[in-house]
KOLSELUM-973182 format. One record per atom (N, C-alpha, C): residue in three letters; x, y, z. Coordinates in steps of 0.2 Angstrom, whole numbers, plus 5000, padded with zeros to 4 digits. Layout:
BEGIN
ALAXYZ/...
//
This chain:
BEGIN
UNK554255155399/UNK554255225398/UNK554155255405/UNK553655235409/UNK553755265419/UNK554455245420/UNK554655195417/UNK555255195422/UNK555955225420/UNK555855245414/UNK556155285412/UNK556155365414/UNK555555405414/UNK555255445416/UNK555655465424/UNK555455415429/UNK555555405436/UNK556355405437/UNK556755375433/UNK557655365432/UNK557655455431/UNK557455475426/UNK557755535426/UNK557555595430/UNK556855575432/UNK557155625438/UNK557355635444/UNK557355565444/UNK557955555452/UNK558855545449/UNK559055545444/UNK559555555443/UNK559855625441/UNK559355675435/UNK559155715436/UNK559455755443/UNK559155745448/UNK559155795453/UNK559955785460/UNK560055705458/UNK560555695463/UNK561255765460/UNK561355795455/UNK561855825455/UNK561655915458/UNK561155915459/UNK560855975464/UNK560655975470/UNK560755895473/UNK560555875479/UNK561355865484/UNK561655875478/UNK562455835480/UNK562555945482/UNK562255995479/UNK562356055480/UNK561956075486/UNK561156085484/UNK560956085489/UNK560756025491/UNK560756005496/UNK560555935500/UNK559555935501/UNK559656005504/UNK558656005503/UNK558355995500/UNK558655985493/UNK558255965488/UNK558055915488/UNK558755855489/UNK558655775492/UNK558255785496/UNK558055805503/UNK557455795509/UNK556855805504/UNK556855845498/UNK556255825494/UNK555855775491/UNK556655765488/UNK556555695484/UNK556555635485/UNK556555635491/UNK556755575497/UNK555955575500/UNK555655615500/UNK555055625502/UNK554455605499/UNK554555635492/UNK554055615487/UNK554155525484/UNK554855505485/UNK554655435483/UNK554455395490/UNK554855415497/UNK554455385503/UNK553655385501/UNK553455445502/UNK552555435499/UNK552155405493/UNK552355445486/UNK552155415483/UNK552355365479/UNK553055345481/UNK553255275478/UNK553055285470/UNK553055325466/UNK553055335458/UNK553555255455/UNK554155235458/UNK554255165455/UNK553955105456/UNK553455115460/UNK552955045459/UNK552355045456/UNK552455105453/UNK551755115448/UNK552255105440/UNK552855095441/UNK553255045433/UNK553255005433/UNK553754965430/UNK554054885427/UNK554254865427/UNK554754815428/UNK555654815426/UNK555954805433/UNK556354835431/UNK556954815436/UNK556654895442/UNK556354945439/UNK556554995444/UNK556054995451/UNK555654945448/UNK555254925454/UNK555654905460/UNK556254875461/UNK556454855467/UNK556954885467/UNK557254955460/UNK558054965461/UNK557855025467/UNK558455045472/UNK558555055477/UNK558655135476/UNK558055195473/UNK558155235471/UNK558455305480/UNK557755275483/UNK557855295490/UNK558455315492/UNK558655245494/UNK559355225496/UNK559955285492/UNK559755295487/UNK560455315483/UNK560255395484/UNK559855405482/UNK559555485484/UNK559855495492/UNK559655475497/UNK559755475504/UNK560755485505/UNK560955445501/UNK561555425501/UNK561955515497/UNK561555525495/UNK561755605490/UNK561855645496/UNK561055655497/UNK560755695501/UNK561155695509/UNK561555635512/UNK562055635519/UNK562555655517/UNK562855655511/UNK563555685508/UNK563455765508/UNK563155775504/UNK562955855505/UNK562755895511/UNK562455875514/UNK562255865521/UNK563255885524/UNK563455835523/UNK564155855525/UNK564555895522/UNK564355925516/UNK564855975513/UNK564356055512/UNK563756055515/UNK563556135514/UNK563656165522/UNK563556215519/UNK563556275526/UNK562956295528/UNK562356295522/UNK561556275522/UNK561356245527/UNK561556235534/UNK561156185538/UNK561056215543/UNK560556185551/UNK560656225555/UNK561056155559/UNK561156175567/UNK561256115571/UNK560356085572/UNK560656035573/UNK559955965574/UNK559655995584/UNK559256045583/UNK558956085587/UNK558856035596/UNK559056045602/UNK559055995609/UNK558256015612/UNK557855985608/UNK556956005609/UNK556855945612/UNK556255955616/UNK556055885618/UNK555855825613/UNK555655855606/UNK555255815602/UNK556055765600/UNK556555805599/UNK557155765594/UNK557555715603/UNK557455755606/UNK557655695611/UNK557155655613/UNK556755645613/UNK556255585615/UNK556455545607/UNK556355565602/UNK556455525598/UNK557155495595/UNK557755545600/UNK558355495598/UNK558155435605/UNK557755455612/UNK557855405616/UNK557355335615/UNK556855355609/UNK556355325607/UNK557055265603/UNK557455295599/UNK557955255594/UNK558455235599/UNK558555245604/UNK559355185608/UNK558755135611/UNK557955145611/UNK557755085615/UNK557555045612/UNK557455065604/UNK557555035598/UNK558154975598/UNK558754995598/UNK559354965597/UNK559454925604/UNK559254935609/UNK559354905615/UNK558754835616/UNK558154835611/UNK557754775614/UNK557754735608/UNK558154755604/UNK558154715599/UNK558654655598/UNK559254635602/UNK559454595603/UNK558954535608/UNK558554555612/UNK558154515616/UNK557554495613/UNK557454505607/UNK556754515602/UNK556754415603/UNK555954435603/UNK555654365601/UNK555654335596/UNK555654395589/UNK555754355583/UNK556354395580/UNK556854385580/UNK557454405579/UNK557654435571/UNK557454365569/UNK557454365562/UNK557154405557/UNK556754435559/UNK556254485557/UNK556254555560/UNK556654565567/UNK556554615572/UNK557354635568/UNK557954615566/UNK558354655564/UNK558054705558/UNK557954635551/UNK557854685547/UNK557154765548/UNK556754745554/UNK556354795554/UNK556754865556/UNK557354855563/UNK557654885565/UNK557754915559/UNK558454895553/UNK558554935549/UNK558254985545/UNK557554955545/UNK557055005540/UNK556855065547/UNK556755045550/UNK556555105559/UNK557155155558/UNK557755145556/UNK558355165559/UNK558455225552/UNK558155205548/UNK558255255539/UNK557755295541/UNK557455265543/UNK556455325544/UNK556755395550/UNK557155385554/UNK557155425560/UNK557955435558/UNK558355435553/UNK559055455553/UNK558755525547/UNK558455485542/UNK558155555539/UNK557655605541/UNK557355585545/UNK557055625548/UNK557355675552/UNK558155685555/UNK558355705558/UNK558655765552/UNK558955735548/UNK559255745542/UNK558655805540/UNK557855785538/UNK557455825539/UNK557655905542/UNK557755885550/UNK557455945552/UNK558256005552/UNK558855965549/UNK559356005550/UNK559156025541/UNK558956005538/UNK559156045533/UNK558656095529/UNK558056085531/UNK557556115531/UNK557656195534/UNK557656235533/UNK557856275539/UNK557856345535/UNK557156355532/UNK556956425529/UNK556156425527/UNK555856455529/UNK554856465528/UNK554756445520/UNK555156455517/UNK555356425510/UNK555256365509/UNK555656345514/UNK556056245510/UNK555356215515/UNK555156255520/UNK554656195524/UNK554056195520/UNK553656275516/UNK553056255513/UNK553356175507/UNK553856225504/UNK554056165500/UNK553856075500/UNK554156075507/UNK554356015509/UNK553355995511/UNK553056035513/UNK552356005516/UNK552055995508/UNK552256055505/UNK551756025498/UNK552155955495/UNK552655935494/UNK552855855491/UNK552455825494/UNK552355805502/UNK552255755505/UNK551455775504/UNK551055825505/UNK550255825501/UNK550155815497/UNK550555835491/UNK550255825484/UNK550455735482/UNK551055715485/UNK551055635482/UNK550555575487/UNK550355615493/UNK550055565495/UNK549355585490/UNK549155655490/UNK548455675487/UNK548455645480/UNK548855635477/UNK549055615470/UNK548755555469/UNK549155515477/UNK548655435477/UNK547855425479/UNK547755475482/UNK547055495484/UNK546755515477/UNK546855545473/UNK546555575468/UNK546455515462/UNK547055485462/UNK546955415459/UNK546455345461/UNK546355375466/UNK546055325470/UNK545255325469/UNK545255405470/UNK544755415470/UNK544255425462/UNK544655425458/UNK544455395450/UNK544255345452/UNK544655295453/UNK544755225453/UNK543955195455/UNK543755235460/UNK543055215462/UNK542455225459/UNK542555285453/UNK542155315449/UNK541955245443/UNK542455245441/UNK542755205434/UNK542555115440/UNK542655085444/UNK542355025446/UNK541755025447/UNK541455085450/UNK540755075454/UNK540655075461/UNK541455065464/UNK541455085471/UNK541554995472/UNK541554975470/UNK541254895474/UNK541854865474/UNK542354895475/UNK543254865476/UNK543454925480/UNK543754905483/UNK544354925487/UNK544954975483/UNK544855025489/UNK545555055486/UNK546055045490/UNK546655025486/UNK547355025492/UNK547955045489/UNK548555055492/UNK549155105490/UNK549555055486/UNK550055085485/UNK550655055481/UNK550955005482/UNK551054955479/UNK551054895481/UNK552054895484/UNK552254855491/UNK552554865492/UNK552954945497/UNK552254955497/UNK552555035501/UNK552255045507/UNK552255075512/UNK551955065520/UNK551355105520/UNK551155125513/UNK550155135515/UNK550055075508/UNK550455025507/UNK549954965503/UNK549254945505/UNK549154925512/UNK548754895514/UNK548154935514/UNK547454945514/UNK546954995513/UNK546955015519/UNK546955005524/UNK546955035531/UNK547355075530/UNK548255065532/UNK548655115529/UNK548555165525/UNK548355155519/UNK548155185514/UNK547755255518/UNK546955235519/UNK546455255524/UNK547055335530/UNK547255285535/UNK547655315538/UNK548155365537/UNK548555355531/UNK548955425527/UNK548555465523/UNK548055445521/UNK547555505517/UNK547255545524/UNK547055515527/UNK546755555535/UNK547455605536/UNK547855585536/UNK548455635539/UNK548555675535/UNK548355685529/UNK548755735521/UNK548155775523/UNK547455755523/UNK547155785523/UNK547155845525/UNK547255865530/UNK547455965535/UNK547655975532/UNK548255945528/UNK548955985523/UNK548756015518/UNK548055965514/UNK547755995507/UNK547456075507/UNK547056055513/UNK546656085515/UNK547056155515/UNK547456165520/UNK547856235522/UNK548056245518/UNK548456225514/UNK549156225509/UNK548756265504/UNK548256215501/UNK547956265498/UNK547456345497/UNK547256335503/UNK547156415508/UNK547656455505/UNK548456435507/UNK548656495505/UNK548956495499/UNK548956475493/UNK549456455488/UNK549156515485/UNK549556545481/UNK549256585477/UNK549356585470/UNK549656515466/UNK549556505459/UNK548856455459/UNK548356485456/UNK547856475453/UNK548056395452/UNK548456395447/UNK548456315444/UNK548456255451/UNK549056265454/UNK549156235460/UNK548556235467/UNK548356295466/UNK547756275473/UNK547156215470/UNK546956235464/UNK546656215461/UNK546756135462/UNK547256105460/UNK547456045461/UNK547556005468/UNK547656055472/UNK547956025480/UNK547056015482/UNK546556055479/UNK545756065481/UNK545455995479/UNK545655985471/UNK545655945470/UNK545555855476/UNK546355845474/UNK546455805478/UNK546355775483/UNK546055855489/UNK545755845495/UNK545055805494/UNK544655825489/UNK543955805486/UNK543855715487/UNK544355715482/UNK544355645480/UNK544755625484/UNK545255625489/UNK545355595493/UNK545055575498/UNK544555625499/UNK543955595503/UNK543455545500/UNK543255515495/UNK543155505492/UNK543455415492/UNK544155425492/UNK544855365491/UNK544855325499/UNK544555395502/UNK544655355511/UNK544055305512/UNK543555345510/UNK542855305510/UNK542955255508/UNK543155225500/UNK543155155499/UNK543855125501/UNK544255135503/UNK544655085507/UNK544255035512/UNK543655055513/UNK543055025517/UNK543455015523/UNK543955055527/UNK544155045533/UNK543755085536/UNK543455055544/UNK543155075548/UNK543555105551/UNK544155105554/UNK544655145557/UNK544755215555/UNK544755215546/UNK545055275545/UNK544255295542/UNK543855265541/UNK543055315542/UNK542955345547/UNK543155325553/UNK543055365558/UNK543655405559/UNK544255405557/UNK544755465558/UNK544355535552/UNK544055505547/UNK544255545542/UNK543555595545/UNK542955555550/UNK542455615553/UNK542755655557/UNK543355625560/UNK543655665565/UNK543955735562/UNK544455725556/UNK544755765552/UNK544055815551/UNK543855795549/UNK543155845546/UNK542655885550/UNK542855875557/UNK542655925561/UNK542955965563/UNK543655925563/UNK543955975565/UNK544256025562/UNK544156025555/UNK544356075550/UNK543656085549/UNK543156075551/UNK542656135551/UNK542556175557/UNK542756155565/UNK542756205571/UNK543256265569/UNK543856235563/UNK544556275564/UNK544456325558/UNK543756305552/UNK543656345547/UNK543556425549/UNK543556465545/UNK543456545545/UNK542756555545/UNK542556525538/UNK541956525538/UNK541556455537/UNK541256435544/UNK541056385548/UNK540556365543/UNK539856405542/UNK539256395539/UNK539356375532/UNK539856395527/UNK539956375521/UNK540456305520/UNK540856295526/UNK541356235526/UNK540656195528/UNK540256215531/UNK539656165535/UNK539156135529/UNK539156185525/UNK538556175519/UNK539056125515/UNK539756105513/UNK540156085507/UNK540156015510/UNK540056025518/UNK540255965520/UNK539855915520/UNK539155935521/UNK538555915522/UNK538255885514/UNK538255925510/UNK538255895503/UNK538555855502/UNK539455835503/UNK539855795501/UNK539555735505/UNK539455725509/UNK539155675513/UNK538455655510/UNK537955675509/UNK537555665504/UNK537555625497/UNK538255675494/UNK538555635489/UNK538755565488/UNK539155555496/UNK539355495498/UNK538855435498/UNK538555485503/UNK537855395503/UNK537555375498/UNK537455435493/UNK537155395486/UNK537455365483/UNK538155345484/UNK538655315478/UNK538855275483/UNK538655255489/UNK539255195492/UNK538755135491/UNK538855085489/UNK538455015490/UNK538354985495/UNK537854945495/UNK537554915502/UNK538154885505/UNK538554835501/UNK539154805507/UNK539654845510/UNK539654925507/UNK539954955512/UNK539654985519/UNK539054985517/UNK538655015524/UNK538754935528/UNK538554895526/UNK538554825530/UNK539354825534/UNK539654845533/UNK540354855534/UNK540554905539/UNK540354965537/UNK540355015543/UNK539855005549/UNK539254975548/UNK538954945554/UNK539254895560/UNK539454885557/UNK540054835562/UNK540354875568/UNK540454915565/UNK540854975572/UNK540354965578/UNK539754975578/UNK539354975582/UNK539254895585/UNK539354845583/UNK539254775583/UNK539754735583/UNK540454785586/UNK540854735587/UNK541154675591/UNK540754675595/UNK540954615597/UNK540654535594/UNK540454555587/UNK540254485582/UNK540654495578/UNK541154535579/UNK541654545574/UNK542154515575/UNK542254455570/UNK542854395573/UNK543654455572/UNK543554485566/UNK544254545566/UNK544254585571/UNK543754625572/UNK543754675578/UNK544054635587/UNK543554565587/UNK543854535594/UNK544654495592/UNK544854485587/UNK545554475586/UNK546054535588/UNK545754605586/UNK546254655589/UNK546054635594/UNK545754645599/UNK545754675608/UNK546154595609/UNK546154545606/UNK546354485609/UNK547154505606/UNK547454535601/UNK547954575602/UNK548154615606/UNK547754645608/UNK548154725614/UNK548054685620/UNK547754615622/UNK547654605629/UNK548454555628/UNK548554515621/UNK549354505622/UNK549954545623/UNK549754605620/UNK550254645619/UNK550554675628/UNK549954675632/UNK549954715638/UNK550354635642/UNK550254585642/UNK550554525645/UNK551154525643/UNK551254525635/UNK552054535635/UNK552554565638/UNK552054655639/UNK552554695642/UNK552354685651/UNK552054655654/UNK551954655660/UNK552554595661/UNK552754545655/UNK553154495657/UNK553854525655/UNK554154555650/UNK554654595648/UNK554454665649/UNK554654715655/UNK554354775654/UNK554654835651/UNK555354805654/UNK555954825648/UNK556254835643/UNK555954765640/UNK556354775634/UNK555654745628/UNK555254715631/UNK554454715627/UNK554554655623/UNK554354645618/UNK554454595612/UNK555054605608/UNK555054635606/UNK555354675601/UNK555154675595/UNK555354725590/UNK555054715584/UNK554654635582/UNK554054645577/UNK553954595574/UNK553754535578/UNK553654535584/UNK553454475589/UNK552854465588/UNK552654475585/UNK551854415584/UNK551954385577/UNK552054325583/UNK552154245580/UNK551654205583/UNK551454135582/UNK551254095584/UNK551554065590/UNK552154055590/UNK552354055597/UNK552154105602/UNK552254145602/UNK552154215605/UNK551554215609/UNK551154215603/UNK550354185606/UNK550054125611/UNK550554085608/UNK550454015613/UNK550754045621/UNK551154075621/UNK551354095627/UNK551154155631/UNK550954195628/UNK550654265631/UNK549754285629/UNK549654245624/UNK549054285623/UNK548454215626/UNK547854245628/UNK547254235632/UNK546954185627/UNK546854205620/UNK546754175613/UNK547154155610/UNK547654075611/UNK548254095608/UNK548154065601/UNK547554025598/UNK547154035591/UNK547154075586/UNK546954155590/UNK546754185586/UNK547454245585/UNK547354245581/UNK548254275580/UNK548054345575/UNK548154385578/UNK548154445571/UNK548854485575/UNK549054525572/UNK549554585568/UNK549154635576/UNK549654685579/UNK549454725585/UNK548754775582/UNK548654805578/UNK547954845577/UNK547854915580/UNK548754935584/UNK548454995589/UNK549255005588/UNK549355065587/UNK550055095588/UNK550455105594/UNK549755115600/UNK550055095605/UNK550155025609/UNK549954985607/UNK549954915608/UNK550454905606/UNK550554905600/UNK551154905596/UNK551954925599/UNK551754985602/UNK552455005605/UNK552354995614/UNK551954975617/UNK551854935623/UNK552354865623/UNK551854835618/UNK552154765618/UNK552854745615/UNK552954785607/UNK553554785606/UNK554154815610/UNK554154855614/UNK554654895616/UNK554654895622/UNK554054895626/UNK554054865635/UNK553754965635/UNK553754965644/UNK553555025646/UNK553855105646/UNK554255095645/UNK554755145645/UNK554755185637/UNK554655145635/UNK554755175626/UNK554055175625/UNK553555165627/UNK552955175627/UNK552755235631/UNK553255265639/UNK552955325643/UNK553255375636/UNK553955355634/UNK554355425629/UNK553855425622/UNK553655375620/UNK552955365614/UNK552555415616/UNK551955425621/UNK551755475622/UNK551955535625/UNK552255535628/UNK552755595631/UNK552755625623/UNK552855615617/UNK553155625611/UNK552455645607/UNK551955615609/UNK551355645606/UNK550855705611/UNK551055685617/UNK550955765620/UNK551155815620/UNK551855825619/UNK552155865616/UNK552055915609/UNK551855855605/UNK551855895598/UNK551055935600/UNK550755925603/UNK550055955604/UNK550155995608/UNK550456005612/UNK550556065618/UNK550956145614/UNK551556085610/UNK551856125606/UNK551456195600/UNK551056115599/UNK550656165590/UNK550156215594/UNK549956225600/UNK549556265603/UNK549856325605/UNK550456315608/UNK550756365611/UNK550956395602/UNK551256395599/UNK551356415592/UNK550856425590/UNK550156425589/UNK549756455587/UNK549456525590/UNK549756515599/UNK549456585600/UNK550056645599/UNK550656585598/UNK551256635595/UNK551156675591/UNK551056645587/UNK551056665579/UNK550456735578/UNK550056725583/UNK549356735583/UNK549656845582/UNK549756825589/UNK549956875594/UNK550656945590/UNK551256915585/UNK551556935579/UNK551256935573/UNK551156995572/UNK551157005565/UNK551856995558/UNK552256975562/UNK552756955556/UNK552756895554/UNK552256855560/UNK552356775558/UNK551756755556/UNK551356805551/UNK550756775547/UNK550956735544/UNK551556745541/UNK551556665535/UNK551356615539/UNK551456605545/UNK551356535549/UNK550756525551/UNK550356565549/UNK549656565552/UNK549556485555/UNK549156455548/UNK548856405547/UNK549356355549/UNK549956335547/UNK550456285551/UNK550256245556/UNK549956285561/UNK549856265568/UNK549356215568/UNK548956225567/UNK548256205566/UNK548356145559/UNK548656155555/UNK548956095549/UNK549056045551/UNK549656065556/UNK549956005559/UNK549755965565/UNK549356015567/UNK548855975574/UNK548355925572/UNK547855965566/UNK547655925564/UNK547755845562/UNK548355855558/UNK548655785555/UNK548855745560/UNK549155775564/UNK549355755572/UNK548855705572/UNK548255735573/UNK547555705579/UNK547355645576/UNK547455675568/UNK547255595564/UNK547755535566/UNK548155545565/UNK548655485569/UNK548555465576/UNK548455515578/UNK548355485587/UNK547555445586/UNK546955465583/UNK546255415580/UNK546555375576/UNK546855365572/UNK547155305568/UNK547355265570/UNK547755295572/UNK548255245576/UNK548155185581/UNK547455235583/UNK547155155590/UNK546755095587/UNK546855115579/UNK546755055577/UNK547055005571/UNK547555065571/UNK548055025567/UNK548755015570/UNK549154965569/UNK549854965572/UNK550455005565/UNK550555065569/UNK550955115565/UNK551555145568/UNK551555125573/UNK551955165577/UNK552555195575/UNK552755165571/UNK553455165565/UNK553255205560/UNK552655225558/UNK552555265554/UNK552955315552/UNK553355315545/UNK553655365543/UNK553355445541/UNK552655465540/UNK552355515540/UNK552255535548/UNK551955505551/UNK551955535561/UNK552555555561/UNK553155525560/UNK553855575562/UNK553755615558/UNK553855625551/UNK553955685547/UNK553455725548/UNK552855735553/UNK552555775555/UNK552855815560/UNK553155765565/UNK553455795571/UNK554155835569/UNK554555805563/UNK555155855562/UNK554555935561/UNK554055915554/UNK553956005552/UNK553556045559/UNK553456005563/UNK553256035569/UNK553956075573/UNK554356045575/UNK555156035576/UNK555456105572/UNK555356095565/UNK555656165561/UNK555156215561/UNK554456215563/UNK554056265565/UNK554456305570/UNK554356265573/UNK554556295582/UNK555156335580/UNK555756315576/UNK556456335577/UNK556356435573/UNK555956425567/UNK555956455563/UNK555456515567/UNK554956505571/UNK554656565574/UNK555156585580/UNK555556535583/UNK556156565587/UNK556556625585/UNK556756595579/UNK557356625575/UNK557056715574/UNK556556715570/UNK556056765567/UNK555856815573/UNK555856775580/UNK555656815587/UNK556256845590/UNK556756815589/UNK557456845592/UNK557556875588/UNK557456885579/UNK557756925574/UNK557556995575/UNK556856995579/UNK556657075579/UNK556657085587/UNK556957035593/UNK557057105596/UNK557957105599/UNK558357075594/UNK559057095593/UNK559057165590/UNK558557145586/UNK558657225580/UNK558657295586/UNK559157315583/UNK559157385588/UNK558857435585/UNK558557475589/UNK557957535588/UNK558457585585/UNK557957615580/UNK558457675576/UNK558357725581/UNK559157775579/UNK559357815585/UNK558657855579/UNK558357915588/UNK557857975584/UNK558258015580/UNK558058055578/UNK558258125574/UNK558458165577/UNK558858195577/UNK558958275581/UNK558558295578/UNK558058355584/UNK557758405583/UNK558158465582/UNK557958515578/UNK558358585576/UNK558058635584/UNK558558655587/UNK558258685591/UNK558058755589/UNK557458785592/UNK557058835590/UNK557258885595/UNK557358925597/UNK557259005601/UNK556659045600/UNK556059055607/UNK555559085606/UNK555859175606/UNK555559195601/UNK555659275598/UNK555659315607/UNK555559285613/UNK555759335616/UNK556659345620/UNK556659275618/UNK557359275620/UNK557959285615/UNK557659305609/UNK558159345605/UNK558459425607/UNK558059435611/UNK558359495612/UNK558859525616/UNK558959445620/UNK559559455626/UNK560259415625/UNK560059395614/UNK560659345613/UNK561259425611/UNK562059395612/UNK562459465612/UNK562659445607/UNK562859495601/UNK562659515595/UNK563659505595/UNK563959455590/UNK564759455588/UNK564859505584/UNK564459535582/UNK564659555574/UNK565059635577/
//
């Protein structure tokens, strides 16, 4: 029956998608996140729903007049030069066999997201587009966070099997980034039904991040939480909701998750915690030995380890997004990596005292600060998890990208407008110069 359900509305939609193509960036979006086909059975767990959506969505794309040009901003050139150094270090990759097929999937994440930002392009299609990507990751958050009601807390929560928040870390790390989303989106929404539900979500999402028991995203999600209480309106009441939930928390978490988050403090008797640093110190020798072109995709191998790392025993996965893209990528694609997240922060600031300063661009208010926040969560997450390639981080950066274009457009729109001509005045004659007017009659 799910997989029924799930057929029809992606087939359903492809003949609307094939008209307006932004439909597709939505539905392309909500299965990116919530992945609804691995929660069926059958064959549509592997069928290629994405794929075929995407494939609608680049046809249309080429047959509307709906679109703008793909905007020459620094965000979308850093990330087309992030993609040719992509395609350039991957011939030289250490694990080859694994470094193409990842290229492929890197190369669908950042064609659509380009696709993103050209078709998106109305204050309309972006709220649109932030609530799919909140509600399906909050949908998993809300589920998640039952889940822990209904067990007791004493398992683990983690994503969709097969999809890029599977792992509970990941998991952890895309609910830290929805989070702003929830939060604002519902600020402003004005169907009762719908705020309700985005509120929802946020709750038990936080909730879903706690039991994933990652120490990485417990501490982004503290982050998250200040931050949206410095940025609240009313500081003292987000402070009192906050303060109770946390309360709530510690009554319900069981001892093996405290024993678990103590460790952040004690990590160095943490054999996983000195695995990561024994990864970022290989990662760093990789790219001192390759500084051009790095590992490439997928290079932590055992081999790999025998030759570059300090512990060549102890072998984990990078654990740091920057590490990740140091070692896989070399120097270069690591300066344009951050160059790419300064940016989005320098950006969302300057737009927010945009927006501040026009009164026509209140819709935009909250945006700025939305998408900072989720920003920030990925920039704490990420130092300790390897995401570099994360497909939400970009799609951050495109609605960041169509902010920008759309407060541009809206600021040139009002001062192209030309000023209306004044009224002629009726000229008046004061009564004593009537009597020197010469009379036709």
């Amino acid at each position: 029956m799910r997989s029924l359900v799930v057929l029809v509305i992606v087939f359903g939609s492809l003949p609307y998608t094939l008209v307006q193509p932004w439909i597709g960036v939505l539905v392309f979006s909500w299965i990116s996140y919530m992945n609804p086909h691995k929660y069926s059975f059958g064959f549509i767990r592997s069928f290629p729903i994405a794929m075929i959506v995407a494939i609608i969505t680049l046809v249309g794309m080429a047959i509307t007049k709906d679109k703008q040009r793909l905007p020459k901003v620094p965000a979308t050139l850093l990330i087309f030069g992030l993609w040719i150094i992509f395609v350039l270090t991957t011939p030289f990759a250490i694990n080859p066999d694994d470094a193409w097929p990842q290229l492929d999937k890197v190369s669908k994440i950042l064609l659509m997201n380009f696709v993103t930002i050209i078709l998106i392009n109305s204050q309309l299609k972006l709220r649109y587009l932030l609530l799919v990507i909140a509600l399906s990751l909050g949908l998993i958050g809300l589920k998640g966070g039952i889940w822990v009601f209904t067990s007791g807390g004493t398992y683990r929560v983690y994503g969709p099997a097969g999809s890029f928040i599977e792992d509970n870390n990941d998991l952890a790390l895309g609910l830290c980034m929805a989070l702003p989303l929830l939060f604002y989106l519902s600020k402003g929404e004005p169907k009762p039904w719908l705020r309700w539900l985005l509120k929802t979500c946020l709750v038990f999402s936080y909730i879903a991040i706690v039991f994933t028991y990652s120490r990485g995203g417990f501490l982004t999600m503290v982050l998250v939480s200040c931050l949206l209480l410095i940025k609240a309106r009313y500081k003292s009441i987000a402070a009192i909701v906050l303060f109770i939930g946390a309360l709530g928390l510690v009554a319900i978490v069981p001892q093996h998750w405290t024993s678990r988050m103590n460790t952040i403090e004690t990590y160095e008797e943490d054999p996983s915690a000195m695995g990561r640093i024994n990864a970022w110190k290989t990662a760093w020798n990789v790219a001192l030995a390759r500084p051009l072109t790095g590992g490439g995709f997928e290079m932590w191998t055992p081999g790999m380890y025998r030759r570059y790392s300090p512990e060549p025993w102890n072998i984990h996965d990078a654990h740091s997004s920057y590490f990740e893209m140091l070692g896989e990528q070399g120097f270069v694609a690591f300066g344009l990596y951050v160059m790419l997240l300064l940016y989005c922060l320098i950006t969302t600031t300057r737009l927010k005292w945009t927006i501040r300063r026009n009164s026509g661009l209140q819709w935009a208010r909250d945006y700025p600060d939305m998408l900072q926040v989720s920003m920030l969560a990925y920039m704490l997450g990420g130092a300790f998890l390897g995401r570099a390639y994360f497909d939400l981080f970009y799609h951050i950066i495109a609605a960041i990208v169509i902010l920008g274009q759309l407060v541009k457009q809206q600021q040139s729109a009002v001062v192209e407008e030309p000023e209306p001509a004044p009224a002629s005045l009726p000229v008046y004659a004061h009564p004593a110069t009537r009597a020197f007017t010469v009379s036709r009659s």
